[in-house]
N, C-alpha and C positions, 0 to 999 in steps of 0.2 A: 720153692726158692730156698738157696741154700740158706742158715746160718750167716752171717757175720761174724769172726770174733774177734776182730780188732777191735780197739778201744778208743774212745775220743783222748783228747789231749787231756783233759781233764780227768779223765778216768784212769790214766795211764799214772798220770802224778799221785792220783790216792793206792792206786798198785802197787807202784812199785817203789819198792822197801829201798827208802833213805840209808846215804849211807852206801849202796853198791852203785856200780858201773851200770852203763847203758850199752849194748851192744849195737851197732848200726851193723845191715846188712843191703848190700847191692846186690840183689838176685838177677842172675844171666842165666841161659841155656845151657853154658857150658860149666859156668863158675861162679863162686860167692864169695863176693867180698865183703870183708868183716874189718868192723873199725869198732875202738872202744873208747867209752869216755872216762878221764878222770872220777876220784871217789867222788869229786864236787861239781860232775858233769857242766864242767865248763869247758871242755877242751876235747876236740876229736882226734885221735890217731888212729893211722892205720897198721891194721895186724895183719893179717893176712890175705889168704886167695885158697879158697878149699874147690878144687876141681871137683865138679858133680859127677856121683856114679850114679848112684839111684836113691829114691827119696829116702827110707828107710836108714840107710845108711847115712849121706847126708845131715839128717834129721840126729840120730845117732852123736856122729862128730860136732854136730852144733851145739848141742845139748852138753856134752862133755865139755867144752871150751867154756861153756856159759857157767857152769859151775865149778870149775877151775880159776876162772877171772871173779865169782862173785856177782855175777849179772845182774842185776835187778828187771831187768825189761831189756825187748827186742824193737827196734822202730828199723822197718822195713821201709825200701823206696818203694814208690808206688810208678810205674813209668808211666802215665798221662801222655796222651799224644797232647802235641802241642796246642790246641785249640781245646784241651782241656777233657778231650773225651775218654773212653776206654774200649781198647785195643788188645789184641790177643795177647801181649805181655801183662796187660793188668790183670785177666782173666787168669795166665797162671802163675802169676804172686797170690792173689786172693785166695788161688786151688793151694799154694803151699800154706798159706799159713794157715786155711781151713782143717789141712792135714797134718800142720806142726800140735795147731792148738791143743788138740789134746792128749799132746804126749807130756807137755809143760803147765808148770803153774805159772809159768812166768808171761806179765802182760806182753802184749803183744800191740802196737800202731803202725800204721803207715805214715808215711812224708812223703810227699808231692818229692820227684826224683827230677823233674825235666831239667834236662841240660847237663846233668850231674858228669856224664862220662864224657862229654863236648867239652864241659869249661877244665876239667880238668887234663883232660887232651891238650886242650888249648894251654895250657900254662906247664905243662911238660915239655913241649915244643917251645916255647919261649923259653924254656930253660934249658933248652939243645940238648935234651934227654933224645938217646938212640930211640931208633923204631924199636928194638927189641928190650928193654929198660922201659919202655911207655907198655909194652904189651903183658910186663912182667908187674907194674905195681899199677896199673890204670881201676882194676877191678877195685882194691883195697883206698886205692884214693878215694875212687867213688864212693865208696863204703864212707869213708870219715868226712866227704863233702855232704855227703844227707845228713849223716849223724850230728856235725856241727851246725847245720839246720833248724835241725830241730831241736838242739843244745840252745840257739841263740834264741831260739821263738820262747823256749824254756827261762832264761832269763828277761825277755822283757816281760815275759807275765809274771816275772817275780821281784822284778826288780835288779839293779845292776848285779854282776856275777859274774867272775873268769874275764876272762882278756878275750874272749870273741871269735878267736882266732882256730886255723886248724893247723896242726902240727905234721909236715910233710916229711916227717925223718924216717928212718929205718931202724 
């Protein structure tokens, strides 16, 4: 059985060095969407949509962006089927991050993702964004909907922090 190297939540907080950003990532087949948190990771936005070539490369541009922005940690979704189990997308999240792991020093978590690319579907269309407008930022939203996630689970284990909220600008 392979490794693990993701980190508990706990483990992620003594990691990762105070002071930098948190990177959220929404791993797809086709594309990765990245969102960043403020210096006082209170707050998700989203940055971009890096179309996948191959991992290497991938891995590569992610790595450059992470320390360009200051990173301190990476929290990846985890896509859970709904009833909670794991399906051949969690299988290859696990496979990337087993294969990021050791190209980075930087910790690395998962966040429970479910619903993530639905709810924010969902509230693109209530905001009468075109079909091709929802196909262009839906990745990178998803990205800053996990990330704010795990921003907010980060503040109540600390106590109040940031306004809660995710930031849907451009």
């Amino acid at each position: 059985m392979a490794i693990d190297p993701t980190l508990s939540i706990d483990e992620f907080l003594i990691a990762a060095k105070a002071g930098t950003r948190l990177i959220g990532l929404d791993l797809g087949t086709k594309t990765i969407g990245l969102a960043l948190s403020d210096l006082g990771r209170g707050i998700a936005s989203p940055m971009e949509t890096i179309w996948r070539k191959k991992f290497t490369l991938d891995a590569e541009l992610l790595l450059k962006i992470c320390r360009e922005q200051e990173v301190g940690g990476m929290v990846l979704g985890l896509p859970l089927n709904m009833n909670g189990t794991e399906g051949p997308r969690v299988q290859a999240t696990r496979a990337f991050v087993r294969n990021l792991a050791p190209k980075t020093d930087l910790p690395i978590t998962l966040w429970d993702e479910r619903l993530s690319t639905a709810a924010v579907t969902r509230t693109l269309i209530e905001a009468d964004s075109s079909r091709a407008r929802r196909a262009e930022v839906v990745d990178k939203m998803a990205a800053a909907f996990i990330l704010q996630g795990f921003l907010d689970r980060l503040s109540n284990m600390q106590g109040p922090r940031g306004s809660g909220r995710v930031f849907f600008g451009d």
